[in-house]
N, C-alpha and C positions, 0 to 999 in steps of 0.2 A: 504493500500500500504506500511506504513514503515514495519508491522510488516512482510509482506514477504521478504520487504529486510532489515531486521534486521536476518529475518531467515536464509538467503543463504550469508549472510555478509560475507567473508573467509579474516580473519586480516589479514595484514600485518605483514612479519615476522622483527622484530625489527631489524635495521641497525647496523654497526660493529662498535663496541668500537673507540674512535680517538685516537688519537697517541699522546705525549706528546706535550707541546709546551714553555715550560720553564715557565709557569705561576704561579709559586710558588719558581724558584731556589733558592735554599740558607735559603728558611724560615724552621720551627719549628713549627711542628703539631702535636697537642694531638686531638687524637683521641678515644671518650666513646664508647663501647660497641661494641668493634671493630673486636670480635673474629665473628666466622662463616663464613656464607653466605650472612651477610643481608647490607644494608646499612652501617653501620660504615666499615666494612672490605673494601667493593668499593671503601668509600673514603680513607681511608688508601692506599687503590692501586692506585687511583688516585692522590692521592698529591704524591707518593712517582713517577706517569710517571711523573709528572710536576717540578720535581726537589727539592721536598722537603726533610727534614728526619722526618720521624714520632715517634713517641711517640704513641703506641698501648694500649689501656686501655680496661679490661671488667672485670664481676666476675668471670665468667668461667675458673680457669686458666687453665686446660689441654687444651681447646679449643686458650685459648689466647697462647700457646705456641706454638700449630701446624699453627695459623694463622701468627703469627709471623717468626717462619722459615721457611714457605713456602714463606714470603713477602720477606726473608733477601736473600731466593734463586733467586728470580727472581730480585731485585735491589742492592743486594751484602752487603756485610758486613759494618757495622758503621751507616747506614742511618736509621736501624729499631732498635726499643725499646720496649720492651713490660712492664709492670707493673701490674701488678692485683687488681682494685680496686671495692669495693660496694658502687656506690654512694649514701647508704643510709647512711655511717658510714662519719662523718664529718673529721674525722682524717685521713680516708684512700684518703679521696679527697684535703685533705688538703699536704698528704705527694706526693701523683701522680701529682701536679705542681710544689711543690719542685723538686722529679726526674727531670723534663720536662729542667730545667734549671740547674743544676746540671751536666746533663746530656750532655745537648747538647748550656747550656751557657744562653738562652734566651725562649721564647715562644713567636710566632710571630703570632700563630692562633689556637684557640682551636671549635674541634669539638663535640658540644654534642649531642648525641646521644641515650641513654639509657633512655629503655622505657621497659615497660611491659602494655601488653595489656590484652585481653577475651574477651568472650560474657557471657554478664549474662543480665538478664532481670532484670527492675531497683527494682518491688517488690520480688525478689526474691534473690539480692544482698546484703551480708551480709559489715558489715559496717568494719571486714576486708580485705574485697575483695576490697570495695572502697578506704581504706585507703594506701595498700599496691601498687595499681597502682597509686594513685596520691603522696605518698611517692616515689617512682619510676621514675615515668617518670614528675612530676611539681618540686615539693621537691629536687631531686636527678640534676635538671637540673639549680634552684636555686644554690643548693651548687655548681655545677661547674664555674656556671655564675658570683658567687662573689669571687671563687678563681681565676678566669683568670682575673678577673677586678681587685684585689688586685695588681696583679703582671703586669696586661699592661697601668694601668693607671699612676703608678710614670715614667716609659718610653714614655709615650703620644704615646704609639704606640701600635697596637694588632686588630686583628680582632676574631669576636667571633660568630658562626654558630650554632645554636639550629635549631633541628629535630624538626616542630610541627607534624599537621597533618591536610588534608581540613576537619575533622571532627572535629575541632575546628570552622570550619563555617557553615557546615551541620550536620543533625538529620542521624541517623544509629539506630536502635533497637538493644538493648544489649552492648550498647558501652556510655554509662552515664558517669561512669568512667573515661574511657578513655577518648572522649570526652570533659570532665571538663579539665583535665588534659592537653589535647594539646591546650584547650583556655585557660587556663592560661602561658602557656608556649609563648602562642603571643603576650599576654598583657607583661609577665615578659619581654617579647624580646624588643619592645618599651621601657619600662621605664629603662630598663639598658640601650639601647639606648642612650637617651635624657638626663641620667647623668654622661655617657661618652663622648658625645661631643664634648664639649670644651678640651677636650685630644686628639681629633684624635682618639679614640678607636671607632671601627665600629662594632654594634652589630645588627645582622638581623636572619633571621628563613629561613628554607626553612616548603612546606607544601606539602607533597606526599599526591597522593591517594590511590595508589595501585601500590607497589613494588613488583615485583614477586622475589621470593627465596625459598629453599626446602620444607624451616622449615614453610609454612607461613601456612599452613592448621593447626597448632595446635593452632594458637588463632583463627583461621575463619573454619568454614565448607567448606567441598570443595563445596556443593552447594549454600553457600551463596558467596564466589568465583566467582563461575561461573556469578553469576547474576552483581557482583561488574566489573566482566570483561564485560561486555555486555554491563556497561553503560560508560565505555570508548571507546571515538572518533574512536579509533585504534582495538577497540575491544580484548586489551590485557593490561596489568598492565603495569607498565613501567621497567625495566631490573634497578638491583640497582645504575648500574653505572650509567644512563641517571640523578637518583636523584644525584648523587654524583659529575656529570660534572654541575650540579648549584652550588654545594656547594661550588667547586671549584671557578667555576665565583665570589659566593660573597666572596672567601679567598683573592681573587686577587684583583692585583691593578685594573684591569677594572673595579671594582663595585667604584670604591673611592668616591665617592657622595651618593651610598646608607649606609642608615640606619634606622634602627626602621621598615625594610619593613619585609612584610613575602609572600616569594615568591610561586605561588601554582605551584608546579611539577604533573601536573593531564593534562589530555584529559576528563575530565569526564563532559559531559553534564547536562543538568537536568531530 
């Protein structure tokens, strides 16, 4: 019986974007890997409806440029920044929180975001496939994590948002890598946590499952896709803004009690 109504299942088409609601006004947001389609760009649109001004960061600078004056068209000039950085390179992350304050005076929440993903199967992964995703996305999320604590800790104030992934909690074939890398990224998120607390500095994660965007079929097959959308509730991935309206909740005062959490943005059953 499920599997014929898993067959004739017809998802629901995802609900409309919300509308601002001043849940950031007046704060200071760097945002990692913020160019495209995917995740970082959502929340860069998202804090800027909620009143923020952002701080736009990724490597791709022709990408971070059009994302950038596309964002400064729609929420106007002064409130968007873009900067180009790798966060494998320790000086280029070191100078994009510089900007961040320079810039616009302060940093009051940082988004990390930057990751790299694939499939490779675990005996056939060479050791710099392994190395350059978890330089990327564990590594690359370290260096942001101890430059925004550098700088919100002598303030006793700042919140700070890292991208894991629920494959930091569940088994995926070909995603070893990656996998290690977003369970580290939840432990890192805890222990910077728990020695920023006595500052007031709030450090938490979110955990997607499945974000749909253009680009997503060049780290996944589209029939392995297909099967990842089958085992969500809704029977679709979730739209990147849905992941970027949490991110927002934990930037904002409404989270002011969590920390050290890592929240899973999934429908996804077992």
């Amino acid at each position: 019986m499920s599997t014929s109504l898993e067959a004739s299942f017809d998802p629901p088409a995802p609900p409309p974007p919300p509308g601002g609601h001043g849940l950031l006004e007046g704060k200071v947001v760097l945002v990692t890997a913020a160019a495209g389609t995917g995740i970082g760009s959502a929340t860069a649109r998202r804090c800027l409806d909620e009143g923020a001004s952002v701080l736009l960061s990724d490597a791709h600078e022709r990408r971070l440029a059009e994302t950038a004056e596309q964002l400064t068209g729609e929420a106007g000039t002064g409130r968007v920044h873009a900067l180009a950085c790798d966060v494998r390179v320790e000086a280029q992350v070191g100078a994009l929180y510089d900007e961040a304050e320079a810039r616009f005076g302060r940093l009051d929440v940082a988004v990390h975001n930057a990751g790299l993903g694939g499939t490779v199967p675990l005996v056939e992964m060479t050791d710099e496939q392994w190395s350059t995703v978890l330089d990327i996305t564990l590594t690359g999320t370290f260096r942001c994590t101890r430059a925004a604590l550098a700088r919100m800790l002598p303030r006793r104030a700042g919140v700070i948002v890292n991208n894991a992934s629920v494959l930091g909690w569940r088994a995926q074939p070909g995603q070893a890598h990656y996998a290690a890398a977003k369970a580290g990224v939840m432990a890192l998120t805890r222990c910077a946590a728990a020695e920023a607390a006595p500052t007031g500095v709030r450090v938490n994660a979110v955990s997607p499952s499945l974000a749909e965007h253009p680009f997503l079929n060049r780290a996944i097959p589209d029939e392995d896709l297909a099967v990842l959308r089958r085992r969500e509730l809704f029977g679709r991935g979730a739209e990147t803004w849905e992941v970027a309206n949490v991110i927002v909740f934990l930037a904002s005062d409404y989270s002011s009690y969590l920390s050290g959490e890592v929240i899973s943005v999934s429908s996804q059953h077992p």
